[in-house]
NUBATI-892480 format. One record per residue (C-alpha): x, y, z; residue in three letters. Coordinates in pm, whole numbers, plus 50000, padded with zeros to 5 digits. Layout:
REM residues N
- c1,c2,c3,resn
- X,Y,Z,ALA
...
***
This chain:
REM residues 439
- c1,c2,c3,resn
- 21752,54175,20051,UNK
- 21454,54278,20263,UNK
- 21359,54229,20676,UNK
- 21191,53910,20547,UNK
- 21443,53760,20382,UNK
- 21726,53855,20641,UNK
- 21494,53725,20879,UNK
- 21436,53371,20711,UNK
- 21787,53331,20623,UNK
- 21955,53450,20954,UNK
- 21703,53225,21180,UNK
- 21625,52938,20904,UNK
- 21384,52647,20936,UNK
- 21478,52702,21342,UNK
- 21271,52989,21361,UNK
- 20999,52868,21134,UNK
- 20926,52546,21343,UNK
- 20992,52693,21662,UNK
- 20744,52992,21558,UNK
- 20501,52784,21450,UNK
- 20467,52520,21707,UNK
- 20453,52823,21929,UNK
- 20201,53017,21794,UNK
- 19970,52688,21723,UNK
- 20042,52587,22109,UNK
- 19958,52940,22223,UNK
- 19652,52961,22032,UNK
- 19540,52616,22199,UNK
- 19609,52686,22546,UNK
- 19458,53015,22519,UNK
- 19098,52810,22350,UNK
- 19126,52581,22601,UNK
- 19120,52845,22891,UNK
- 18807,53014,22720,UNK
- 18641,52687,22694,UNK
- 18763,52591,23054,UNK
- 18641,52933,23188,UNK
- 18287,52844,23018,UNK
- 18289,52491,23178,UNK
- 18406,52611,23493,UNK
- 18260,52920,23615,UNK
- 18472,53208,23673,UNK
- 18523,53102,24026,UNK
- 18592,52721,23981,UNK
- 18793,52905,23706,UNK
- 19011,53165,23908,UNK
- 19078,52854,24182,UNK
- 19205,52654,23896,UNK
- 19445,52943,23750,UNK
- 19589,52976,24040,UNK
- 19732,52627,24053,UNK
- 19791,52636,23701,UNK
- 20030,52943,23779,UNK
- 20156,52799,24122,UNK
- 20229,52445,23976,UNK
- 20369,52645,23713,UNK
- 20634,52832,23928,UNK
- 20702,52552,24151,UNK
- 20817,52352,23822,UNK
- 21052,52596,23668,UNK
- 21232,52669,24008,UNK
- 21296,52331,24000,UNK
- 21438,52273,23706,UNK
- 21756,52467,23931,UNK
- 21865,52692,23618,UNK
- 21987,52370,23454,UNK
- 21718,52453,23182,UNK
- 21891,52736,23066,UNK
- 22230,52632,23116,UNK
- 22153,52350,22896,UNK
- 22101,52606,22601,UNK
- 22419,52744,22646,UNK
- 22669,52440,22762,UNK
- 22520,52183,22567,UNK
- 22538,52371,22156,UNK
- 22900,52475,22308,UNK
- 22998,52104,22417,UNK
- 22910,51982,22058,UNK
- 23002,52258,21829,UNK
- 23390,52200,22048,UNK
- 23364,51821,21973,UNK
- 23338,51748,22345,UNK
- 23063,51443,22315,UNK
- 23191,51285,22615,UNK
- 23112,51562,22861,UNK
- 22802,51662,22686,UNK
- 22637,51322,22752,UNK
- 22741,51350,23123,UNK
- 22602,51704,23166,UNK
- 22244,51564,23011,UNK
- 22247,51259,23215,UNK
- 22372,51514,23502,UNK
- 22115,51787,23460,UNK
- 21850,51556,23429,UNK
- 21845,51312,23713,UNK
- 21885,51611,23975,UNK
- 21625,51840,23817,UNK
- 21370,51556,23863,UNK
- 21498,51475,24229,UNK
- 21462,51876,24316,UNK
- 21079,51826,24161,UNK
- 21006,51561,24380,UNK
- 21145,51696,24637,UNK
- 21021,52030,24680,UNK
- 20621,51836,24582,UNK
- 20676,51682,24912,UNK
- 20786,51941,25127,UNK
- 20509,52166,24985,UNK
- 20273,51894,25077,UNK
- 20409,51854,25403,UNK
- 20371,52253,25472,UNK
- 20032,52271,25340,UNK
- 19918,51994,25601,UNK
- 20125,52135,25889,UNK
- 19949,52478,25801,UNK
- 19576,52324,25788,UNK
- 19629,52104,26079,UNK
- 19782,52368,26302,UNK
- 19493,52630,26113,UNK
- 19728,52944,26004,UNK
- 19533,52853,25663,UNK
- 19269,52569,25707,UNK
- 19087,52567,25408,UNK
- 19386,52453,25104,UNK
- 19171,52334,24849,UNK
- 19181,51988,24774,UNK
- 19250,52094,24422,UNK
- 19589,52255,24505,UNK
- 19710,51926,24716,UNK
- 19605,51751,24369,UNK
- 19842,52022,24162,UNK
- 20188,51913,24356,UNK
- 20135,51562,24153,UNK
- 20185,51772,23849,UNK
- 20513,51950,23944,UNK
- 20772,51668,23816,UNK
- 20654,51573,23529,UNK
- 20624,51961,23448,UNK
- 21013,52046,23544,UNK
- 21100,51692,23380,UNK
- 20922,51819,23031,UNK
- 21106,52204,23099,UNK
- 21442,52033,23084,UNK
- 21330,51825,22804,UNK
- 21280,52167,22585,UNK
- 21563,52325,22695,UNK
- 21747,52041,22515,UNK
- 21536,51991,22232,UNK
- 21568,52381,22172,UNK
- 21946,52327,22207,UNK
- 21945,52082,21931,UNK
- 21665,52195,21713,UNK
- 21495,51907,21783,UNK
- 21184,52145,21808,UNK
- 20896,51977,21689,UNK
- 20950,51699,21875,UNK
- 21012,51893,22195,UNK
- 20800,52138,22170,UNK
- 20450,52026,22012,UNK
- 20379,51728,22253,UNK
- 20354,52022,22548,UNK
- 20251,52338,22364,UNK
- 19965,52109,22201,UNK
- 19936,51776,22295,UNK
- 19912,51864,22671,UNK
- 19621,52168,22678,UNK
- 19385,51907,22448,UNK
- 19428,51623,22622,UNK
- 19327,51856,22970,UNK
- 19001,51975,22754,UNK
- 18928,51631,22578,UNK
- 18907,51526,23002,UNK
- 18753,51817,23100,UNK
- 18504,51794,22869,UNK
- 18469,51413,22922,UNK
- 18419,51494,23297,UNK
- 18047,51675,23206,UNK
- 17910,51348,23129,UNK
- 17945,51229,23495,UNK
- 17892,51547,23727,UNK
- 17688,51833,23681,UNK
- 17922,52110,23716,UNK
- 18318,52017,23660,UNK
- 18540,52206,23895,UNK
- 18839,52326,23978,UNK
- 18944,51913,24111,UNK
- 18841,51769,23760,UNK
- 18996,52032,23583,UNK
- 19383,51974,23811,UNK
- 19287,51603,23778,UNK
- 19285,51663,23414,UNK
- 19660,51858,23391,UNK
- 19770,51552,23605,UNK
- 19679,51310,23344,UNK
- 19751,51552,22991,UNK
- 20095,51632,23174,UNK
- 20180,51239,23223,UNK
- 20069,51131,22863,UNK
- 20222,51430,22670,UNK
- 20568,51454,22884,UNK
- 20645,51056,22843,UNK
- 20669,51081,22441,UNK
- 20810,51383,22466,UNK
- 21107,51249,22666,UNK
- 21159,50912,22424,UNK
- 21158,51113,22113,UNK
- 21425,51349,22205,UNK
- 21618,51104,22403,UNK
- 21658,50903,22069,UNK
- 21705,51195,21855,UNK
- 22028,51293,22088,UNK
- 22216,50970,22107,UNK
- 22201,50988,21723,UNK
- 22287,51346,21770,UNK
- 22589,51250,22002,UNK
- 22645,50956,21768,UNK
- 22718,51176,21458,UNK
- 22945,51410,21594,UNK
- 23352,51342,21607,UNK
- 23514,51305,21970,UNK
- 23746,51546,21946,UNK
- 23895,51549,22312,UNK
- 23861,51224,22447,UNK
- 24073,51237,22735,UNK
- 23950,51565,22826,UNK
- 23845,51566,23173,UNK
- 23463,51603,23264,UNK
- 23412,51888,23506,UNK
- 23312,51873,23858,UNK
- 22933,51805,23862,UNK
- 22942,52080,24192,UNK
- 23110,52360,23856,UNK
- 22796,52282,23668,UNK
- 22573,52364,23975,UNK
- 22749,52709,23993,UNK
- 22704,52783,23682,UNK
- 22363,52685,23690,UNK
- 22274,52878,24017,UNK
- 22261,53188,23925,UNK
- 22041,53103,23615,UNK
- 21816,52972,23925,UNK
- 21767,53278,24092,UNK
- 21721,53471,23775,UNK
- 21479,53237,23611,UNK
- 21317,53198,23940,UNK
- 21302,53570,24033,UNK
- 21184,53587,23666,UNK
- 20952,53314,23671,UNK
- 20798,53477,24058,UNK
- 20778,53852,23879,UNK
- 20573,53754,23568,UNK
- 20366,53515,23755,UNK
- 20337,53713,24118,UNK
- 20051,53902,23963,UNK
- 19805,53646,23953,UNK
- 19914,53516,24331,UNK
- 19904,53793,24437,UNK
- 19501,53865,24320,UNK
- 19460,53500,24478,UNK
- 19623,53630,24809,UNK
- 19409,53958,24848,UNK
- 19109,53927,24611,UNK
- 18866,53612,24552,UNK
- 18890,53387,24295,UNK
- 18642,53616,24022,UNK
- 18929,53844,24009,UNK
- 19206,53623,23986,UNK
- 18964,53488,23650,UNK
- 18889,53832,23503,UNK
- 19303,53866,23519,UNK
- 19367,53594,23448,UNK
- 19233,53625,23083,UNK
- 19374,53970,23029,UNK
- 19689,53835,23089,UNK
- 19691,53597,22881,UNK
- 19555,53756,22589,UNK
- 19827,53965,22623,UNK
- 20057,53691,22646,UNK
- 19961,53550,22327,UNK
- 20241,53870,22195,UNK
- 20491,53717,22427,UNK
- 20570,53414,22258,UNK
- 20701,53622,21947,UNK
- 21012,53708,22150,UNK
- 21006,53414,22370,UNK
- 21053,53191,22055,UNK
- 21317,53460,21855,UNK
- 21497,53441,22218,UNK
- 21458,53071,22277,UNK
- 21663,53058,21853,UNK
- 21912,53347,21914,UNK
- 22017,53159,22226,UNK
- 22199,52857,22042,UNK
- 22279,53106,21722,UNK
- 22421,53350,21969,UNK
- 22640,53082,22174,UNK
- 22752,52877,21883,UNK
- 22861,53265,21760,UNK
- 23048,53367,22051,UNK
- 23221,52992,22099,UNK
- 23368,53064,21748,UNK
- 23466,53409,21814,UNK
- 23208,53538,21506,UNK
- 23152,53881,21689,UNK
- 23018,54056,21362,UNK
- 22784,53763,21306,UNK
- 22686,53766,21680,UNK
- 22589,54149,21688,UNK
- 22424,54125,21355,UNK
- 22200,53874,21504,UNK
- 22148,54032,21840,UNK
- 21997,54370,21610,UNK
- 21816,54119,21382,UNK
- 21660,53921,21609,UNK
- 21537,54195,21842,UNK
- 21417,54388,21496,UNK
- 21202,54084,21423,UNK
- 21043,54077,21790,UNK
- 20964,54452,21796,UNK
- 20768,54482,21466,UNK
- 20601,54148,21539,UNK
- 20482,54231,21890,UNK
- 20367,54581,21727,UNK
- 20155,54462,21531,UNK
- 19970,54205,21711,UNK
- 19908,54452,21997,UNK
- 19719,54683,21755,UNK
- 19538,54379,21683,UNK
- 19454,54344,22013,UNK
- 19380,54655,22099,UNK
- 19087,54631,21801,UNK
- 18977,54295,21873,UNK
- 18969,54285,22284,UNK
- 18612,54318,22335,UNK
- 18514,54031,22108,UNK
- 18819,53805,22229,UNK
- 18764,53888,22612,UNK
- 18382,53813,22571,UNK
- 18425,53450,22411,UNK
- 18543,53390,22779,UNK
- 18191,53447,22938,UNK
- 17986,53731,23063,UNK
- 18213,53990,23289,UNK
- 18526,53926,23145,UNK
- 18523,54240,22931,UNK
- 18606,54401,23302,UNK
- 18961,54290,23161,UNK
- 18966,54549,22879,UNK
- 19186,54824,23069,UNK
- 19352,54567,23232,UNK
- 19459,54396,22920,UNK
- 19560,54784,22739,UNK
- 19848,54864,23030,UNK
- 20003,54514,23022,UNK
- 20050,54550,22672,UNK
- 20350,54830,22756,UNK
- 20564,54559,22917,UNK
- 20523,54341,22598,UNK
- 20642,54558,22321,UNK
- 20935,54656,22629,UNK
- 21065,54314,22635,UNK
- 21052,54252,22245,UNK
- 21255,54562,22216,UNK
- 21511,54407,22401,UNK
- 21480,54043,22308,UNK
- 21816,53843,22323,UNK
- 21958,54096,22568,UNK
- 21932,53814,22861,UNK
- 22101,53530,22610,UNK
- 22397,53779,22516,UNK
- 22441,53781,22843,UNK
- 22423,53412,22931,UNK
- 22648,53299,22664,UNK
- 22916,53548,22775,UNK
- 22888,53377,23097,UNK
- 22754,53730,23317,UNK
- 22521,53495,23479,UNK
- 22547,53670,23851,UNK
- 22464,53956,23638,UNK
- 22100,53819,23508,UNK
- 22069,53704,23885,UNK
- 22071,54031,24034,UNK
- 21828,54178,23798,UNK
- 21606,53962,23819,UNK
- 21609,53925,24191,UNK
- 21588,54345,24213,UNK
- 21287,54359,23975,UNK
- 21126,54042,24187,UNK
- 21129,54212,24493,UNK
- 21023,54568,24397,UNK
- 20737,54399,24201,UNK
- 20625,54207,24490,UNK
- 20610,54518,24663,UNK
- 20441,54701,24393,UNK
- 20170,54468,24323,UNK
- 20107,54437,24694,UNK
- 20066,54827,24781,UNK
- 19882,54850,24486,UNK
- 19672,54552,24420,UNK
- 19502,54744,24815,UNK
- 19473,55082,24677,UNK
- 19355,55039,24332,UNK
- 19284,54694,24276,UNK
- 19335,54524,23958,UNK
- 19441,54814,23828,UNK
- 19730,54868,24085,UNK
- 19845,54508,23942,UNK
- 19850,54583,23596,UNK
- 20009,54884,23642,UNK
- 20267,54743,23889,UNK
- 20312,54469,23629,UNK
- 20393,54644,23307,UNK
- 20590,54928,23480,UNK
- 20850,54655,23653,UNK
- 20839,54430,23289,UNK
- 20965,54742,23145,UNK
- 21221,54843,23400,UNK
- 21377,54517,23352,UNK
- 21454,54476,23010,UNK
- 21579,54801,23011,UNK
- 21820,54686,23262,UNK
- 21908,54389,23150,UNK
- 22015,54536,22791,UNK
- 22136,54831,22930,UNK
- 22407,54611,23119,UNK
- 22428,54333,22798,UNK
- 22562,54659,22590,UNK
- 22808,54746,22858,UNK
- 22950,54404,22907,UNK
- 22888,54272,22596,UNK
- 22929,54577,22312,UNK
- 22582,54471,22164,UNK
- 22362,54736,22003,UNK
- 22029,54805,21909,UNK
- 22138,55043,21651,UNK
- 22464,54989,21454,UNK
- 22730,55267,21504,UNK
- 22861,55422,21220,UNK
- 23232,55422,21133,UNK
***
């Protein structure tokens, strides 16, 4: 049987929908950002991907980890029979993530003001005031994926966001021409506001109907089992917090960071190196986002053969993928760069040295879910929260001294650094291997 066909079999129609839906969503949010950086200006452009990528952030920390302890408690509730407590940790998970996102779009208001009333920073866009609105119905549609990618409910979960949302934002964008001039960076946050709303309500009903007949068709198997403490679930989520925050902060400090010290023409010319080069990341992102309920159903039934054959398979996949489409890249830069508007090709170099951190992390994919499903989550806290800080510092020393440069460089080195870590301590705690040792 060949890579393919291991491939196919091991990760099934999973992979295939969640691969697909993920490449298709990629490849729209990355046309819309060309087309939004020709509408825009790269200015009105940079302004606007920095909310995009602060809105972004704020969203994620407040899903509170529960978006990735879903993956793991939720396939483990069900595969054990426990319905009851499943249903309570959903209804749980979800009513406090969207309190957190309300609350913290407030209190960031609220600072904001204080700070342009009292002048430390008077002149907050309106645009970014505009971007809180966006921040819980973003978390709300985060949790909503983590439990459609917990139940393989994938199209459904996935395609309303990863496509739905970036053409509806366009389709406004666009319709926005006919009555100004110029569009800027206001229309264009206006726009997420709205494609957020309309693609995240759907979203939720479809997967909220395709789990009660998911929690209908599975056999109670300890009904008098008592539900844990909801406080037990918010332990175990916290430290899945700080390392998807101090993850979420790394990969995303970059571009604040360019906002913070550079003007907004920089923050745009980075802003579309990165993300060509992210269009390699979801190859791992979507192996990783599979391997995390194959990997926990794996380890709940004590299959440790099947879950190290899958941890070598899956990170096997991700590595010869991510390869290959950085070669492509590396060919087709110019051309791809350009379609974003004259200058961009600045990002060339730019986009070459983030590449390193790519094919870093799809050598280790899965390392971080081995880890989660063996419950090291204080583990994935403190490597995270390490790499944060001595990328913040990075990117700030260097982003002075060499520029845009400094950041990429800062960038890939730390993306490397971590998922070395983070499978170097997954094969201590965890006995996974890259390579299979011989007996």
């Amino acid at each position: 049987m060949g890579i393919s066909d291991k491939v196919i079999k091991a990760f099934g129609t999973d992979a295939i929908a969640s691969y697909g839906i993920k490449v298709s969503g990629t490849l729209v949010v990355y046309a819309t950002h060309i087309l939004l950086a020709r509408m825009l200006g790269q200015s009105e452009f940079g302004l606007f991907a920095t909310i995009l990528v602060f809105t972004a952030v704020v969203a994620q920390l407040s899903t509170l980890g529960f978006n990735e302890s879903t993956k793991r408690f939720l396939p483990n509730y069900l595969a054990l029979g426990k319905v009851k407590i499943a249903k309570v940790f959903v209804s749980y998970s979800s009513n406090l993530t969207l309190i957190s996102a309300i609350t913290s779009s407030v209190l960031l208001g609220g600072i904001f003001g204080l700070a342009q009333i009292s002048n430390v920073y008077p002149d907050i866009p309106i645009a970014i005031y505009l971007g809180l609105i966006a921040i819980p119905v973003l978390c709300w549609t985060h949790l909503t994926e983590s439990v459609a990618i917990a139940r393989s409910f994938l199209v459904r979960g996935l395609a309303p966001t990863y496509i739905g949302r970036p053409l509806i934002t366009i389709f406004i964008v666009a319709l926005a021409i006919y009555f100004v001039d110029k569009p800027d960076a206001i229309h264009a946050t206006i726009a997420l506001i709205i494609a957020s709303v309309l693609s995240g309500i759907p979203q939720s009903i479809m997967i909220t109907k395709a789990l009660k007949k998911e929690f209908d068709g599975v056999e109670e198997k300890h009904p008098d089992e008592s539900i844990p403490a909801r406080i037990w679930w918010v332990k175990q989520s916290l430290p899945l917090f700080v390392a998807q925050g101090f993850f979420t902060l790394a990969i995303n400090i970059d571009v604040l960071v360019i906002g913070l010290f550079l003007d907004n023409t920089s923050v745009a010319i980075y802003f579309a190196a990165v993300k060509t080069v992210s269009l390699l990341a979801f190859i791992h992102q979507s192996i990783g986002s599979v391997a995390a309920r194959r990997l926990s159903e794996s380890h709940a039934k004590l299959q440790h053969t099947t879950f190290q054959n899958f941890f070598r398979l899956s990170a096997l996949a991700a590595t010869i993928l991510t390869v290959l489409g950085a070669g492509f890249l590396m060919l087709a830069g110019p051309f791809i760069l350009g379609l974003f508007g004259e200058g961009f090709e600045a990002g060339i170099p730019l986009m070459t040295i983030l590449l390193v951190g790519i094919i870093g992390q799809a050598f280790t994919c899965s390392s971080q879910e081995a880890l989660l499903v063996h419950g090291h989550q204080k583990a994935i806290a403190t490597i995270q929260s390490v790499s944060f800080f001595i990328n913040i510092i990075a990117n700030i020393i260097l982003v002075q001294m060499y520029g845009l440069m400094g950041v990429a460089i800062a960038t890939a080195v730390v993306t490397l650094l971590r998922a070395l870590a983070t499978y170097r301590y997954a094969a201590q705690q965890t006995g996974i291997r890259l390579i299979a040792r011989k007996t």
